[in-house]
Biopython code that builds the backbone (N, CA, C, O; Angstrom):
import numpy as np
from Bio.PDB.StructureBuilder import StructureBuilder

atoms = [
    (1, "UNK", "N", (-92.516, 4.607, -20.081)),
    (1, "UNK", "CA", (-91.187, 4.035, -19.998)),
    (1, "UNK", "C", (-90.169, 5.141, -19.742)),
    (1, "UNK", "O", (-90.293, 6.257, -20.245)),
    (2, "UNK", "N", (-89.127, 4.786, -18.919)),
    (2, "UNK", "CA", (-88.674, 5.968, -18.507)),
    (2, "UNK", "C", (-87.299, 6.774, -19.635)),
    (2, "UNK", "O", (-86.942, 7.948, -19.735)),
    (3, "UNK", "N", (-86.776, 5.373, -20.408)),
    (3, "UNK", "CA", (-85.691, 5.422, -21.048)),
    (3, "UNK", "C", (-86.307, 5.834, -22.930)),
    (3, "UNK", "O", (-85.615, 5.763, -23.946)),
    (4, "UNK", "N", (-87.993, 6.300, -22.811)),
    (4, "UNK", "CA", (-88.167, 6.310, -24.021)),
    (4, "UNK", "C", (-87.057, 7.105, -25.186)),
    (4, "UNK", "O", (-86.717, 6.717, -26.303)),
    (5, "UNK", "N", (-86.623, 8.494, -24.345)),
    (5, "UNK", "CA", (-85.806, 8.812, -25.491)),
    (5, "UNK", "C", (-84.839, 8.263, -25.574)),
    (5, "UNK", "O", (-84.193, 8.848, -26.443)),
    (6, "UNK", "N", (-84.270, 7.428, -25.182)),
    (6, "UNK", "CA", (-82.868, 6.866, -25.431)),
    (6, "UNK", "C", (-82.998, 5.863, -26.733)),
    (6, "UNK", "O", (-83.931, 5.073, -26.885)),
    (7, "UNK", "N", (-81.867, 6.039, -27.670)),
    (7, "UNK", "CA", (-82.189, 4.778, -29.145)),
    (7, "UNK", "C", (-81.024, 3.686, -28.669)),
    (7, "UNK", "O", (-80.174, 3.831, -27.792)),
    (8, "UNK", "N", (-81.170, 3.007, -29.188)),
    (8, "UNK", "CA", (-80.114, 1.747, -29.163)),
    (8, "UNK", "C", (-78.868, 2.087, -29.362)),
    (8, "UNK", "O", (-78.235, 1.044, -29.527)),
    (9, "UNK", "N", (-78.206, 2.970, -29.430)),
    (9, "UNK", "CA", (-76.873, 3.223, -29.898)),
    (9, "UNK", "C", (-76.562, 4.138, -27.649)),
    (9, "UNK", "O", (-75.530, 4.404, -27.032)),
    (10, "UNK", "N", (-77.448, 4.215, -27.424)),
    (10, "UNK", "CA", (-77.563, 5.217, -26.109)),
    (10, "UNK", "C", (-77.734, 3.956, -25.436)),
    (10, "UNK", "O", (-76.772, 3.600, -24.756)),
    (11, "UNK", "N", (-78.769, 3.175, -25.472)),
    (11, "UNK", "CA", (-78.450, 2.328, -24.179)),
    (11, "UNK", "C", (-77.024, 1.209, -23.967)),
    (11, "UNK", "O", (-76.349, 0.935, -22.975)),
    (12, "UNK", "N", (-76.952, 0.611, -25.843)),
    (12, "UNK", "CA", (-75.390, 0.144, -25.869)),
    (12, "UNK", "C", (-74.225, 0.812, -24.986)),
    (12, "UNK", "O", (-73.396, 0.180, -24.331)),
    (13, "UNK", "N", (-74.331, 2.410, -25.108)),
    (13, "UNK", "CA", (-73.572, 3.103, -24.469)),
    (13, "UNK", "C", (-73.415, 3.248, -22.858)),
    (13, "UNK", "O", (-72.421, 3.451, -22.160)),
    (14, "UNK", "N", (-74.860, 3.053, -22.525)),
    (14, "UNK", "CA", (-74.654, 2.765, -20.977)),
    (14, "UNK", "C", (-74.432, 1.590, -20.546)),
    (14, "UNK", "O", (-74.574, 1.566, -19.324)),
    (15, "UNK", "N", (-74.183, 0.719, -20.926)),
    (15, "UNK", "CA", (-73.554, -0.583, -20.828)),
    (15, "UNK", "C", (-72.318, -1.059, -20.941)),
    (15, "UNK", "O", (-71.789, -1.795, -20.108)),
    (16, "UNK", "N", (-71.657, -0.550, -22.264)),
    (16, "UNK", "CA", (-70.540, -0.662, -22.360)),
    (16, "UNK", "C", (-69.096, -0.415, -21.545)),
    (16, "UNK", "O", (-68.597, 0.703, -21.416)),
    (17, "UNK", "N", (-68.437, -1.808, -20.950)),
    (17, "UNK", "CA", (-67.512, -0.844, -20.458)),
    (17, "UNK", "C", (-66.313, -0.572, -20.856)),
    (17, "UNK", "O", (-65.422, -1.279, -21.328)),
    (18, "UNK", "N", (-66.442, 1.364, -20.429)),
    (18, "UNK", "CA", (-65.032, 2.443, -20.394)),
    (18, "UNK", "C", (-63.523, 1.565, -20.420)),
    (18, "UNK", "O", (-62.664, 1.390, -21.285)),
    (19, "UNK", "N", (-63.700, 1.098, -18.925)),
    (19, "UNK", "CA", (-62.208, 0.655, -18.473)),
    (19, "UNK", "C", (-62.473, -0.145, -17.157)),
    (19, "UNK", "O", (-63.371, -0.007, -16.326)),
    (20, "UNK", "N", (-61.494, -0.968, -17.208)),
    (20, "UNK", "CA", (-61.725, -1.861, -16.013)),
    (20, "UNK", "C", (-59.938, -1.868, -15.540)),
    (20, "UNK", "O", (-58.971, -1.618, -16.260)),
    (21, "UNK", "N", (-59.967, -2.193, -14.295)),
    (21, "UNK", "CA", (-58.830, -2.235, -14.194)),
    (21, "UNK", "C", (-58.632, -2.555, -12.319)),
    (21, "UNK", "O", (-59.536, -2.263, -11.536)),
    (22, "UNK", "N", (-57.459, -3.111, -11.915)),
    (22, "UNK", "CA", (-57.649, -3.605, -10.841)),
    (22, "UNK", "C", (-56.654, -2.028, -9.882)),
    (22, "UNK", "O", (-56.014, -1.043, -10.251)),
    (23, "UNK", "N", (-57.139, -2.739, -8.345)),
    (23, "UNK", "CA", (-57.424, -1.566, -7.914)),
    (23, "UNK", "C", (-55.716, -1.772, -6.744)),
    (23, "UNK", "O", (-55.352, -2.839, -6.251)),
    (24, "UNK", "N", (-55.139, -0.686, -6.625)),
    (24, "UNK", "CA", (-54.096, -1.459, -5.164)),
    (24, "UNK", "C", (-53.948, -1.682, -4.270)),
    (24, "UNK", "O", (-53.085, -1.556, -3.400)),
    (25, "UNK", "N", (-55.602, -2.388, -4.524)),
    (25, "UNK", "CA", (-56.184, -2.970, -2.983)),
    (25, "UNK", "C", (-56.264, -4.705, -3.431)),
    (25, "UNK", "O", (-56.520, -5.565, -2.590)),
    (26, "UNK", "N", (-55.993, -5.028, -4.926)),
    (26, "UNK", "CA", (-56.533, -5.799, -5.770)),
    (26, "UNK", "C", (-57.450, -6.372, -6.146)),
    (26, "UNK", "O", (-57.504, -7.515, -6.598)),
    (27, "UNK", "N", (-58.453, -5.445, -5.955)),
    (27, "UNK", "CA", (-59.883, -5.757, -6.418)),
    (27, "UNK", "C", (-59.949, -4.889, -7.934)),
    (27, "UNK", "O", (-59.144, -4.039, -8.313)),
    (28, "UNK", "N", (-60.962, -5.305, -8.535)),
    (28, "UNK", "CA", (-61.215, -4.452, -10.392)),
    (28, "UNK", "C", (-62.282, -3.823, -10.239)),
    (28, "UNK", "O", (-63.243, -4.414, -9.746)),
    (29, "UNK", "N", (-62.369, -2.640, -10.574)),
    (29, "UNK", "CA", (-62.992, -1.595, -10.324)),
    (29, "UNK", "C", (-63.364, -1.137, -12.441)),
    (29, "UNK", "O", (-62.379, -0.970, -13.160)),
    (30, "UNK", "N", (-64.737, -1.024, -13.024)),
    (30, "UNK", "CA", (-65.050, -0.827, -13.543)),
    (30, "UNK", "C", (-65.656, 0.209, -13.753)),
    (30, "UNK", "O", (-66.265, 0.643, -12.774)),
    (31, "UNK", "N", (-65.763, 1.104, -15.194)),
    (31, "UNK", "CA", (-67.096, 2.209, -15.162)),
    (31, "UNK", "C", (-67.863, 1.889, -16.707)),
    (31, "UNK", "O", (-67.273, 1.185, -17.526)),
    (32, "UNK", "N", (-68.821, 2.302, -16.922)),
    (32, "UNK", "CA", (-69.195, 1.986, -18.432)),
    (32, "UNK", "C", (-69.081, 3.654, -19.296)),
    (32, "UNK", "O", (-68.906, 4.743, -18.749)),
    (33, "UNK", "N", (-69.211, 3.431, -20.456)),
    (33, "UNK", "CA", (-69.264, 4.488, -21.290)),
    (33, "UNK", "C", (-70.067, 5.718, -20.944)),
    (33, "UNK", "O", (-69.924, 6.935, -20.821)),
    (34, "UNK", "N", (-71.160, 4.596, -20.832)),
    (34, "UNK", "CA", (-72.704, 5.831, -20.007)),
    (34, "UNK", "C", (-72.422, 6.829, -18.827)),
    (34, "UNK", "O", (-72.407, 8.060, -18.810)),
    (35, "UNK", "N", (-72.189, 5.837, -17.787)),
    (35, "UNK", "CA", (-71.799, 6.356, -16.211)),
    (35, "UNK", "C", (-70.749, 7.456, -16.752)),
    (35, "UNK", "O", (-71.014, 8.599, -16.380)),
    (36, "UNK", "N", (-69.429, 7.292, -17.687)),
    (36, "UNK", "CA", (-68.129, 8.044, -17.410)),
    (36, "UNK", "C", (-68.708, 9.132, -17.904)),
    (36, "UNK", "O", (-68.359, 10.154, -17.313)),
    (37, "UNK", "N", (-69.822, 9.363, -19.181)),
    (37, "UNK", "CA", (-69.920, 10.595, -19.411)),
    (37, "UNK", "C", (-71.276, 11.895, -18.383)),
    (37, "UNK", "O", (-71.459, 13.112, -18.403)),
    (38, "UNK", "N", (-72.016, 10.520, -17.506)),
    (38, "UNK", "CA", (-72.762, 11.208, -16.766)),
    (38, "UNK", "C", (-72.092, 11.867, -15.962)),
    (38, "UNK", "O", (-72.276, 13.084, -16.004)),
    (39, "UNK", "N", (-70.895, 11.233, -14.756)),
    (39, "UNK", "CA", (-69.403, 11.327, -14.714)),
    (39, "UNK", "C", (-68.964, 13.126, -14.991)),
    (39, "UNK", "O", (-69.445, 14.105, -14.421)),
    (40, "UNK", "N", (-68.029, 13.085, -15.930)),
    (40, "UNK", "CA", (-67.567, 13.931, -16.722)),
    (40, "UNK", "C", (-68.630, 15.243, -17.163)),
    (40, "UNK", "O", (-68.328, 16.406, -16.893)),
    (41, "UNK", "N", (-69.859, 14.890, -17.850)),
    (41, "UNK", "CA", (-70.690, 15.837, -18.297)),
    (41, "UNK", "C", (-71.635, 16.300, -17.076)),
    (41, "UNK", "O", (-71.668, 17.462, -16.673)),
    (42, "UNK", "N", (-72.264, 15.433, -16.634)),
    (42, "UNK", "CA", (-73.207, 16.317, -16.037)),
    (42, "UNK", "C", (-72.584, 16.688, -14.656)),
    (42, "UNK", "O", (-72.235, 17.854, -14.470)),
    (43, "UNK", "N", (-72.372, 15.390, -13.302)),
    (43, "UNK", "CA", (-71.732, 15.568, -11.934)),
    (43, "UNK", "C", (-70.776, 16.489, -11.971)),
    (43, "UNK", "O", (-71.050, 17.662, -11.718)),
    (44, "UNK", "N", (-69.401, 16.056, -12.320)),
    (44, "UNK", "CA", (-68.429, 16.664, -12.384)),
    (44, "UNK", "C", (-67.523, 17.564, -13.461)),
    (44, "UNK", "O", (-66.294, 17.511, -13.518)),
    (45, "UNK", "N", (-68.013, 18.046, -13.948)),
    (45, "UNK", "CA", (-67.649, 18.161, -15.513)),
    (45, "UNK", "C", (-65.782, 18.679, -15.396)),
    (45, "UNK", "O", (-65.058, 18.672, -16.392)),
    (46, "UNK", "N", (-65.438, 18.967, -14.407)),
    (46, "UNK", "CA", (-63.841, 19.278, -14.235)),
    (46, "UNK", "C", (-63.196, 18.136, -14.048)),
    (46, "UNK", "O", (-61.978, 18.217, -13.889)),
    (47, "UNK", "N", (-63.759, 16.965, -14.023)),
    (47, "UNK", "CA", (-62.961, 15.406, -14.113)),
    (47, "UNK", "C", (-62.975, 15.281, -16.255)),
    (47, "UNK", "O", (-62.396, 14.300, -16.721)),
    (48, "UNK", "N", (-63.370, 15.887, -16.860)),
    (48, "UNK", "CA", (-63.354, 15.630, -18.420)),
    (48, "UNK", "C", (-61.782, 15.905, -18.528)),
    (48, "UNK", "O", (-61.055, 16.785, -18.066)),
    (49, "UNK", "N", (-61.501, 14.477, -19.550)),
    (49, "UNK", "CA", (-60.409, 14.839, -19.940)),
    (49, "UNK", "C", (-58.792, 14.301, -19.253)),
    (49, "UNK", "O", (-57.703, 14.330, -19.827)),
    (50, "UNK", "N", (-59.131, 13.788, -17.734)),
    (50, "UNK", "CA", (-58.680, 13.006, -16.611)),
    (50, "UNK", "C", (-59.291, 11.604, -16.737)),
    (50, "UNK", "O", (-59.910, 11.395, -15.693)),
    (51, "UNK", "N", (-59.370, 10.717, -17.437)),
    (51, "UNK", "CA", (-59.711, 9.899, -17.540)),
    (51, "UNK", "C", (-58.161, 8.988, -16.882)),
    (51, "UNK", "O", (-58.132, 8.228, -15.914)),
    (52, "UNK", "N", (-57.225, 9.313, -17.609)),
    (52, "UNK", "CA", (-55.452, 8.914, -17.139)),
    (52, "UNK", "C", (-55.337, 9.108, -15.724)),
    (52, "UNK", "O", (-54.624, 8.371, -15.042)),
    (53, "UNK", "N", (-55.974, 10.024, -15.260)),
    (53, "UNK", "CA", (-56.090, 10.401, -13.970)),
    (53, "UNK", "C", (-56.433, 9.761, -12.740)),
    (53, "UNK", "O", (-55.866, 9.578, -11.663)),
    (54, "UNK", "N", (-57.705, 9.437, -13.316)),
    (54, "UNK", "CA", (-58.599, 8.358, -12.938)),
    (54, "UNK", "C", (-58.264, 7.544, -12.397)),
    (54, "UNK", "O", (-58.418, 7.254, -11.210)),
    (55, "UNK", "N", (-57.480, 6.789, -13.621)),
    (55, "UNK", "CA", (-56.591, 4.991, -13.750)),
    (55, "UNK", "C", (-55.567, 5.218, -12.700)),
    (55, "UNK", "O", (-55.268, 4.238, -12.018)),
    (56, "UNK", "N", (-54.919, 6.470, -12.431)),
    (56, "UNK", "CA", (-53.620, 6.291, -12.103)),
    (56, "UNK", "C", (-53.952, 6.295, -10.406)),
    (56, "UNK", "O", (-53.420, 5.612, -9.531)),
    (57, "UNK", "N", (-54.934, 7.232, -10.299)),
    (57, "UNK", "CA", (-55.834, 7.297, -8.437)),
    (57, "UNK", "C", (-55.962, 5.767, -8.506)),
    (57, "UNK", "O", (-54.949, 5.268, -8.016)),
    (58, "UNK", "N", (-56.644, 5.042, -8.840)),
    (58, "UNK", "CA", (-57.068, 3.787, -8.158)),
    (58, "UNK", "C", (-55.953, 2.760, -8.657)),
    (58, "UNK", "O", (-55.898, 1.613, -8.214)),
    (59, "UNK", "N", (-55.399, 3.073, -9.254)),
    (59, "UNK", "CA", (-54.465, 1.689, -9.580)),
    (59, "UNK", "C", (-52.765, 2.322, -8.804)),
    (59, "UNK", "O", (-51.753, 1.628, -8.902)),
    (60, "UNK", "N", (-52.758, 3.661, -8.105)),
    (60, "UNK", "CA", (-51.354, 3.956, -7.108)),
    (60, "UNK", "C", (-51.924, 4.704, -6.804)),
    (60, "UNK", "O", (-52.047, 5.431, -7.790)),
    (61, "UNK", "N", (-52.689, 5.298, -5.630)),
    (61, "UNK", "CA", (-53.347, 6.050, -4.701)),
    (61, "UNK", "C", (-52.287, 6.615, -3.929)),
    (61, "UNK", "O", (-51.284, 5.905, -3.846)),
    (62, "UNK", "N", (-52.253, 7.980, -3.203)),
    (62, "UNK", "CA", (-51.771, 8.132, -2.124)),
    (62, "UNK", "C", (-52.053, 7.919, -0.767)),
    (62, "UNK", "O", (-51.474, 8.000, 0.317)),
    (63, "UNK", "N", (-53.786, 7.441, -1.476)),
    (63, "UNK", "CA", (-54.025, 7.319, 0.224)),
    (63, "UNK", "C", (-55.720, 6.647, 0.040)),
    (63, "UNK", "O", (-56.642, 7.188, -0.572)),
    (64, "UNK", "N", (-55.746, 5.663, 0.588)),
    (64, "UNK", "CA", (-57.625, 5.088, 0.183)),
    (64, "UNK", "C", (-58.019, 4.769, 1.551)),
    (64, "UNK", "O", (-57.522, 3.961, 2.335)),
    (65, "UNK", "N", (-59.346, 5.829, 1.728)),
    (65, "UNK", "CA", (-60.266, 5.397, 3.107)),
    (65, "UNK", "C", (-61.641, 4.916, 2.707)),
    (65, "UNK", "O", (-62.257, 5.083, 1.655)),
    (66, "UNK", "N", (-62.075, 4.055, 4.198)),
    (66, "UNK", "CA", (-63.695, 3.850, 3.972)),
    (66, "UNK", "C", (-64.230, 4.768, 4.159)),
    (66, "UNK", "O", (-63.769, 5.594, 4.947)),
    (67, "UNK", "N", (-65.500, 4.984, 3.452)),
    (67, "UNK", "CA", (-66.800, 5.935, 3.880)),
    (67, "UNK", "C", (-67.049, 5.857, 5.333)),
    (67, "UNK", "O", (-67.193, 4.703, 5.737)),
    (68, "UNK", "N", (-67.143, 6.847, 6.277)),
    (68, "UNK", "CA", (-67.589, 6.761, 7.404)),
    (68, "UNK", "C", (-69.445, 5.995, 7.747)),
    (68, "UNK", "O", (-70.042, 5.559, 8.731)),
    (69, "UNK", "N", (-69.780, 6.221, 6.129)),
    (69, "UNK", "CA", (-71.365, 5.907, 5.847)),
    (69, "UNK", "C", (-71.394, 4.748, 5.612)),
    (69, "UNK", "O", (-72.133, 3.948, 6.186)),
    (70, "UNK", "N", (-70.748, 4.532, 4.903)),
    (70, "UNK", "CA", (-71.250, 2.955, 4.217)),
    (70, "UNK", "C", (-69.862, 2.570, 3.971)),
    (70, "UNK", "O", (-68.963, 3.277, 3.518)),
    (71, "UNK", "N", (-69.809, 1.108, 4.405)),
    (71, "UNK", "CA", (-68.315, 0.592, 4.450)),
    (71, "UNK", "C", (-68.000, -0.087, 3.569)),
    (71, "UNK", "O", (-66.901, -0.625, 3.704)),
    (72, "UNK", "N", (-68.790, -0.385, 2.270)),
    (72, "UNK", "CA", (-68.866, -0.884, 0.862)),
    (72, "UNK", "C", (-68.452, 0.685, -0.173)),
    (72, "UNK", "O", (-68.412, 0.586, -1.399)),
    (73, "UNK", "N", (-68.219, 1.836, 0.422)),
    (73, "UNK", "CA", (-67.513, 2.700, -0.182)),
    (73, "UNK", "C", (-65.880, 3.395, 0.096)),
    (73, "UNK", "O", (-65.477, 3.901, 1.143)),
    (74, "UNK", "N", (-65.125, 3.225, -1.213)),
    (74, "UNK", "CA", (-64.141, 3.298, -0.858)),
    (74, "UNK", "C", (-63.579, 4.076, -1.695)),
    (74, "UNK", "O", (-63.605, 3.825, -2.900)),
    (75, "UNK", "N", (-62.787, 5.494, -1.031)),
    (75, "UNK", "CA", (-62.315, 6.843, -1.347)),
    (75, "UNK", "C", (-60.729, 6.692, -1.557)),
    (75, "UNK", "O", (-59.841, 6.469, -0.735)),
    (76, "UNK", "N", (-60.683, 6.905, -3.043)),
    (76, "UNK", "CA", (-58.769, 6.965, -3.589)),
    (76, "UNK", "C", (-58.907, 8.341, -3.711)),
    (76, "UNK", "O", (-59.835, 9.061, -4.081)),
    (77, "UNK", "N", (-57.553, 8.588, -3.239)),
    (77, "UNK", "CA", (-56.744, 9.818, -3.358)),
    (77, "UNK", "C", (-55.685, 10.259, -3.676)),
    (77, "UNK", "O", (-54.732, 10.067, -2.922)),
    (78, "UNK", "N", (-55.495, 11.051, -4.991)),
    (78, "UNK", "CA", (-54.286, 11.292, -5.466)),
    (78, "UNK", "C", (-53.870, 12.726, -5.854)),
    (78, "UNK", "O", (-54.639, 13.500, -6.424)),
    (79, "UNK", "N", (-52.750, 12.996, -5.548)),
    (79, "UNK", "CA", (-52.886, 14.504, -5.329)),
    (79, "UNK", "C", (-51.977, 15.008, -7.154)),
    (79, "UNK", "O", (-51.072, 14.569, -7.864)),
    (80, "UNK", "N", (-53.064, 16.263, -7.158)),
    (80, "UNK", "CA", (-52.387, 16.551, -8.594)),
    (80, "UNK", "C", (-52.349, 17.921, -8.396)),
    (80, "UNK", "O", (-53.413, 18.480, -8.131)),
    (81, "UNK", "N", (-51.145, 18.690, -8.487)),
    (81, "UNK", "CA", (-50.628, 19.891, -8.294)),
    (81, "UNK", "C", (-51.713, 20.607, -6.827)),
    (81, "UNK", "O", (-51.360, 19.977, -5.830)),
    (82, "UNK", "N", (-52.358, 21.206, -6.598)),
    (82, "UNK", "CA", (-52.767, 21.997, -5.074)),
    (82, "UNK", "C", (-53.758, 21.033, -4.361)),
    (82, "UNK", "O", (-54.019, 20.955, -3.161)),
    (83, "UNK", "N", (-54.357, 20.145, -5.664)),
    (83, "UNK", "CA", (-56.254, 19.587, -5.134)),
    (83, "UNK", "C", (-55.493, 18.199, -5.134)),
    (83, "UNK", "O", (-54.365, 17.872, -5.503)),
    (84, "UNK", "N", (-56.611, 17.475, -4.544)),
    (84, "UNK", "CA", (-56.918, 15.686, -4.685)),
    (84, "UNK", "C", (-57.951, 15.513, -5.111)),
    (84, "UNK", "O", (-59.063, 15.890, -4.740)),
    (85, "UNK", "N", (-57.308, 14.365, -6.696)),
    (85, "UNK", "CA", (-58.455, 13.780, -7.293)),
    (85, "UNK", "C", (-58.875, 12.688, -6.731)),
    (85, "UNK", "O", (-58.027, 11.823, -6.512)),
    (86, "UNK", "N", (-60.393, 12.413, -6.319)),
    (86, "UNK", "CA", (-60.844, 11.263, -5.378)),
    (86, "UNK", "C", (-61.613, 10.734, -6.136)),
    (86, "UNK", "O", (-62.341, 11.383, -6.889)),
    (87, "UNK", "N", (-61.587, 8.980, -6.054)),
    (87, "UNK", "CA", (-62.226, 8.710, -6.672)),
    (87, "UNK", "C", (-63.175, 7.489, -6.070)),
    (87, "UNK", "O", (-62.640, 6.440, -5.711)),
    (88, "UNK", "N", (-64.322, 7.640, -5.996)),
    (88, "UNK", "CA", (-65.084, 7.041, -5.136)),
    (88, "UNK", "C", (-65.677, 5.954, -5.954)),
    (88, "UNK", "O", (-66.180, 6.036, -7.075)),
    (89, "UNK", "N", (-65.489, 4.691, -5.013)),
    (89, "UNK", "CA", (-65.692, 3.488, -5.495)),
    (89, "UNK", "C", (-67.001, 3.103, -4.563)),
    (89, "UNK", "O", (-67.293, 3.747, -3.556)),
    (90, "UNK", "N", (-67.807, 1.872, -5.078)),
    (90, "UNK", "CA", (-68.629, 0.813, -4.504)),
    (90, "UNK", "C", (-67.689, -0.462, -4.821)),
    (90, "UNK", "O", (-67.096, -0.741, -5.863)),
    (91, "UNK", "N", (-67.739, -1.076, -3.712)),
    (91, "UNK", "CA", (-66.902, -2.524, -3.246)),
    (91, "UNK", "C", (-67.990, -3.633, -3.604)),
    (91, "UNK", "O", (-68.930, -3.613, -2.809)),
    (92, "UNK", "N", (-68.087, -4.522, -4.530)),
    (92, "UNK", "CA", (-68.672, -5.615, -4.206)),
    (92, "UNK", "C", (-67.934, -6.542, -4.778)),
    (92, "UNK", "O", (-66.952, -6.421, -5.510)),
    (93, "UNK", "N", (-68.537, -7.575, -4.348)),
    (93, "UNK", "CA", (-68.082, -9.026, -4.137)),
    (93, "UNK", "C", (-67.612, -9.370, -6.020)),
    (93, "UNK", "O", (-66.611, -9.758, -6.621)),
    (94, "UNK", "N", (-68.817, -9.005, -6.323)),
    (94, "UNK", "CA", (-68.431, -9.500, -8.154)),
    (94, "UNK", "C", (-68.030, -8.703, -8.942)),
    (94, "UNK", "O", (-67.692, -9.085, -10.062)),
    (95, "UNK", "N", (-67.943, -7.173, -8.520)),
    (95, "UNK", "CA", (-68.038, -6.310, -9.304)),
    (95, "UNK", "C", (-68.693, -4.833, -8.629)),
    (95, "UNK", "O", (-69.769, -4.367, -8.256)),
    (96, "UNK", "N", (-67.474, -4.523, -8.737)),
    (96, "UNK", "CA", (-66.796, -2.854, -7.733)),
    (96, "UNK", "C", (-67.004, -1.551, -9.582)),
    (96, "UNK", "O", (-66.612, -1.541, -10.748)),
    (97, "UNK", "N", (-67.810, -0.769, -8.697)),
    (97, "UNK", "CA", (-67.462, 0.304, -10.233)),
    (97, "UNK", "C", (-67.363, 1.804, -9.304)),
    (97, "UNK", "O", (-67.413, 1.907, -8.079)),
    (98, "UNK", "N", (-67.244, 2.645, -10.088)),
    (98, "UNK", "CA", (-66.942, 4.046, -9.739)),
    (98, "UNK", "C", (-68.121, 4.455, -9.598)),
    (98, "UNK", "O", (-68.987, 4.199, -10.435)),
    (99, "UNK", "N", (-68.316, 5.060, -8.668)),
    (99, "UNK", "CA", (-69.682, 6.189, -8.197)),
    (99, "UNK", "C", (-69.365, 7.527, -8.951)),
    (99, "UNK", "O", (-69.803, 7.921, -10.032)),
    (100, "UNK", "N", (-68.438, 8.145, -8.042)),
    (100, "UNK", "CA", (-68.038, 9.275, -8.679)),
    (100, "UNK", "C", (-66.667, 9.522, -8.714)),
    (100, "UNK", "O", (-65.944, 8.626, -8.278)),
    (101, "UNK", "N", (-65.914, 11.007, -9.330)),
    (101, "UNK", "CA", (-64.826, 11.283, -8.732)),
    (101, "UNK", "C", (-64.801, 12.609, -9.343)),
    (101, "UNK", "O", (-65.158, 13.065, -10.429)),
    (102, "UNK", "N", (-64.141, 13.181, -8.053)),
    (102, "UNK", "CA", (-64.174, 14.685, -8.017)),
    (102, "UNK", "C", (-62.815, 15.424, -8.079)),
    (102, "UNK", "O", (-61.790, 14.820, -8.394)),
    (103, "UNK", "N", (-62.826, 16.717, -7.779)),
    (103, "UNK", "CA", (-61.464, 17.496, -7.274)),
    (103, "UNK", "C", (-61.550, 17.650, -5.777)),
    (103, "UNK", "O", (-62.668, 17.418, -5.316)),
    (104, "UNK", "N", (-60.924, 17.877, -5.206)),
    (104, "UNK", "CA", (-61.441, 18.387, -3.986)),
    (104, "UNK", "C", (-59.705, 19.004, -3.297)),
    (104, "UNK", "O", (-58.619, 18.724, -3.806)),
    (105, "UNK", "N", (-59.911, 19.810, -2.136)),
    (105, "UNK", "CA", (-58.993, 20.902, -1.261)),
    (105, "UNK", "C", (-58.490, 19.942, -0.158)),
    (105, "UNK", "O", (-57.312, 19.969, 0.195)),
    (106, "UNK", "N", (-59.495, 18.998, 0.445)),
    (106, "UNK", "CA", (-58.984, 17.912, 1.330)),
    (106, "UNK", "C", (-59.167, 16.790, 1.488)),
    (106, "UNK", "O", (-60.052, 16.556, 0.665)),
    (107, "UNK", "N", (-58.974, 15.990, 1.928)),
    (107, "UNK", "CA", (-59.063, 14.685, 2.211)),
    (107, "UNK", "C", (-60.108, 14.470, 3.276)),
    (107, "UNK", "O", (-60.049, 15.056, 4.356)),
    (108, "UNK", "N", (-61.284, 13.429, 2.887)),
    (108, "UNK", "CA", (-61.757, 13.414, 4.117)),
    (108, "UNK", "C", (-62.031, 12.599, 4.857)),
    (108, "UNK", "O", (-62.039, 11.405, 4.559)),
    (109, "UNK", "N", (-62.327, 13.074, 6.023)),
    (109, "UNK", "CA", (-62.539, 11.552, 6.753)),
    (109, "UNK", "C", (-63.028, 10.279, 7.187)),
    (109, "UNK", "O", (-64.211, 10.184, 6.861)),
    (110, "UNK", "N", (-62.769, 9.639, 7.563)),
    (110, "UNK", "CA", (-63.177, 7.949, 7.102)),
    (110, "UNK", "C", (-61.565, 6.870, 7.691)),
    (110, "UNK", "O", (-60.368, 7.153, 7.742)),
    (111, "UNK", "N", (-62.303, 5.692, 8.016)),
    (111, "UNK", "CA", (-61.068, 5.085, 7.918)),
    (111, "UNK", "C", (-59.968, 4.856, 6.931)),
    (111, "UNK", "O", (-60.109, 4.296, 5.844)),
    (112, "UNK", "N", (-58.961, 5.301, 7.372)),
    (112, "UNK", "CA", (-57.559, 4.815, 6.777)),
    (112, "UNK", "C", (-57.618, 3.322, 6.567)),
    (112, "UNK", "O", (-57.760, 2.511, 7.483)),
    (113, "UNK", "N", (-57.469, 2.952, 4.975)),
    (113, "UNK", "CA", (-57.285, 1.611, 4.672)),
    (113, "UNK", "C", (-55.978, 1.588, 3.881)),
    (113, "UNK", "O", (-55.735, 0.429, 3.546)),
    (114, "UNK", "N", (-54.984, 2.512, 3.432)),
    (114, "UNK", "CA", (-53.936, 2.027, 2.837)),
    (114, "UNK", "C", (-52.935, 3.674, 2.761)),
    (114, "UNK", "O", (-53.652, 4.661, 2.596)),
    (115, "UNK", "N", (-51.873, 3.867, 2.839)),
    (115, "UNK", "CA", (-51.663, 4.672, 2.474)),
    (115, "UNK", "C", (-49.987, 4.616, 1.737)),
    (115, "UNK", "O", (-49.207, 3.711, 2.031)),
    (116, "UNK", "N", (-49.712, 5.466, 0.993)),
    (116, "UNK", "CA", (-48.302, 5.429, 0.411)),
    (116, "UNK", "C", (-47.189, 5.594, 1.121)),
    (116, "UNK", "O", (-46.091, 5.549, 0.566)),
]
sb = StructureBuilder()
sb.init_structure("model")
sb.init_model(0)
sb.init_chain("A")
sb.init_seg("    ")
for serial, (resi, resn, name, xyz) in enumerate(atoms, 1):
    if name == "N":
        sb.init_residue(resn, " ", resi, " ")
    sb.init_atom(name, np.array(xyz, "f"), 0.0, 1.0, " ", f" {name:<3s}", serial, name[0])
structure = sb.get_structure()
């Protein structure tokens, strides 16, 4: 089993969700407890602590494009002092959650779907 070490208080945790909140595209974009700290701890560990950050990219973006890859992914961008925090979404029909979100130097490219 792959989840043997995990106890019940760990898988509750990957289930649970963080924050939900709609997006200003008006779709709701979710993450769970689990994901935010895989998130935070392991992917990105310079998003810890930006959680406010987070909320504030997808719910007033400066700027949200599609993935040039896959058009069910969708890139918010909000700029915080030199970098942009991006925060990369999956689009679905019932239920949109966060992939990842990073720092990053630029913006990249993809279609323009909204901008400020």
């Amino acid at each position: 089993m792959a989840h043997k070490h995990l106890n019940k208080k760990d898988i509750y945790a990957l289930k649970k969700t963080r924050f939900q909140l709609e997006t200003s595209l008006g779709f709701c974009v979710k993450t769970t407890e689990g994901y935010w700290k895989i998130i935070t701890k392991i992917k990105h560990p310079s998003i810890s602590g930006k959680e406010r950050s987070v909320k504030k990219c997808l719910s007033g973006p400066d700027e949200i494009r599609v993935s040039k890859k896959d058009s069910s992914v969708y890139l918010f961008y909000r700029k915080i002092k030199t970098k942009y925090l991006c925060v990369v979404v999956r689009r679905r029909e019932r239920e949109s959650f966060i992939i990842t979100s990073y720092l990053t130097d630029k913006i990249k490219e993809g279609e323009l779907k909204w901008k400020r």
